[in-house]
N, C-alpha and C positions, 0 to 999 in steps of 0.2 A: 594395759593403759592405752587410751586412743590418743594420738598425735591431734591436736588442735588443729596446728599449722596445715598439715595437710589438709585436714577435711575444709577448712576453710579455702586453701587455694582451689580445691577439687569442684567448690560451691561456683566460685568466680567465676573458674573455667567452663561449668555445668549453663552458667549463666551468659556468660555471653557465647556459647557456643547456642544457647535456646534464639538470642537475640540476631545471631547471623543467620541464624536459620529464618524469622519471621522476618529480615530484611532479604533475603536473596529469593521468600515465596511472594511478598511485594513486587522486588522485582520482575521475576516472572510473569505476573498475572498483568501489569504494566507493560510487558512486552508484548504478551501473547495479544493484548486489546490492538495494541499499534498494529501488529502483522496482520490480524484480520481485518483492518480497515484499509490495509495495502493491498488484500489480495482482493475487497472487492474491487478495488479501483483497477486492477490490472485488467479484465475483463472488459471493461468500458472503453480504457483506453485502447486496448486491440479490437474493438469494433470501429471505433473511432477509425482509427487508419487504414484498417480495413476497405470502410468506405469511402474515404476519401482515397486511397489507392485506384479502389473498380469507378469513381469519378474521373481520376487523372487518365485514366487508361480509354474511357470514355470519349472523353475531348481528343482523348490524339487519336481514336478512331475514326472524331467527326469531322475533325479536319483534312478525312479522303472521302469522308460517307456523310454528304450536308445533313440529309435526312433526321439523323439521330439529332441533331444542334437545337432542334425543337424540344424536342423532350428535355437535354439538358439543359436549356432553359427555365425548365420549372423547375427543375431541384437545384438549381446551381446554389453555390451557398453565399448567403448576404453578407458583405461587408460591413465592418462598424462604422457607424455615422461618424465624422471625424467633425472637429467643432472648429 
């Protein structure tokens, strides 16, 4: 004789264990998108400071050596227009 009850609780559990499983690969796949948009951003941002780092380092060099103040001149970085 088969047990009803069981097969039926065994269904339920068969079932949302299917369901936790298609929400936790959701989530995943939602993650992984976030991270690689993080990691390219990391890259930019350490060039970023980078340069602006060998700029600062720049200026306090030119304030013993005039010379170079010319050249930082043309790269210096522009200010936002303020209104």
């Amino acid at each position: 004789m088969k047990c009803e009850t069981t097969n039926t609780i065994l269904t339920y559990v068969l079932g949302v264990l299917a369901l936790l499983g298609v929400i936790f690969a959701l989530q995943i796949i939602f993650h992984t998108r976030e991270l690689r948009a993080l990691q390219m951003a990391i890259p930019q941002k350490t060039y970023m400071l980078t340069v602006q780092s060998l700029y600062n380092d720049a200026a306090e060099y030119g304030k013993t050596h005039p010379d170079i103040n010319r050249i930082l001149q043309s790269v210096q970085p522009q200010k936002p227009a303020t209104h």
